[in-house]
N, C-alpha and C positions, 0 to 999 in steps of 0.2 A: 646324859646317860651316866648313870651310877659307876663307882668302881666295880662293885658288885655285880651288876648286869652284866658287865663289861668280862668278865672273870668267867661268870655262867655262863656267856655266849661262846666264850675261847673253851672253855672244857666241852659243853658240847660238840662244838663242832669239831675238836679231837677223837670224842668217842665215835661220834659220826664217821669218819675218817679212815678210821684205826676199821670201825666195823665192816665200811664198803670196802676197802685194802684185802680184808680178810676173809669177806665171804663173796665178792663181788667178781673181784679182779682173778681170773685163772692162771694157775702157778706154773710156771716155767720149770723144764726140766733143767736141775743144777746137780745134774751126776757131775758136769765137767769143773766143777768146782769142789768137790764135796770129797773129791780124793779117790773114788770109785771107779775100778776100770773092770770090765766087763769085756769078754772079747765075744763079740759077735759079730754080725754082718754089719760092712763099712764100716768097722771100729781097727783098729792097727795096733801091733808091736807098739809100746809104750817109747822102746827104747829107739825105736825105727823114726817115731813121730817127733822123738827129742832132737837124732840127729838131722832128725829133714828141717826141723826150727832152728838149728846151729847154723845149717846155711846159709840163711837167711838175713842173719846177726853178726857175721863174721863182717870183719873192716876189708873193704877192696885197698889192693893196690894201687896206686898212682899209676896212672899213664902214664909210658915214657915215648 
């Protein structure tokens, strides 16, 4: 096999790839990443959701 061929078969099958990615695959909702807070049903205080994650994060004490 040629470099050539070899080169054509790798770009195709990127644009191929790129196309099924983009028109194939159905896209996820990334409000929770996207910086967008909306308060509505089951959604919460931003500030309430921070400290209920700080709890979570804090270091325990040692048992004594």
């Amino acid at each position: 096999m040629s470099v050539r061929v070899l080169i054509l078969v790798v770009v195709v099958a990127l644009i191929v790839g790129v196309a099924v990615g983009h028109y194939a695959l159905p896209r996820g909702d990334a409000s929770a990443i996207s910086g967008r807070v909306e308060a509505g049903v089951g959604q919460e205080d931003p500030a309430k959701a921070a400290s209920r994650a700080m709890t979570f994060t804090q270091p325990k004490a040692p048992a004594r």
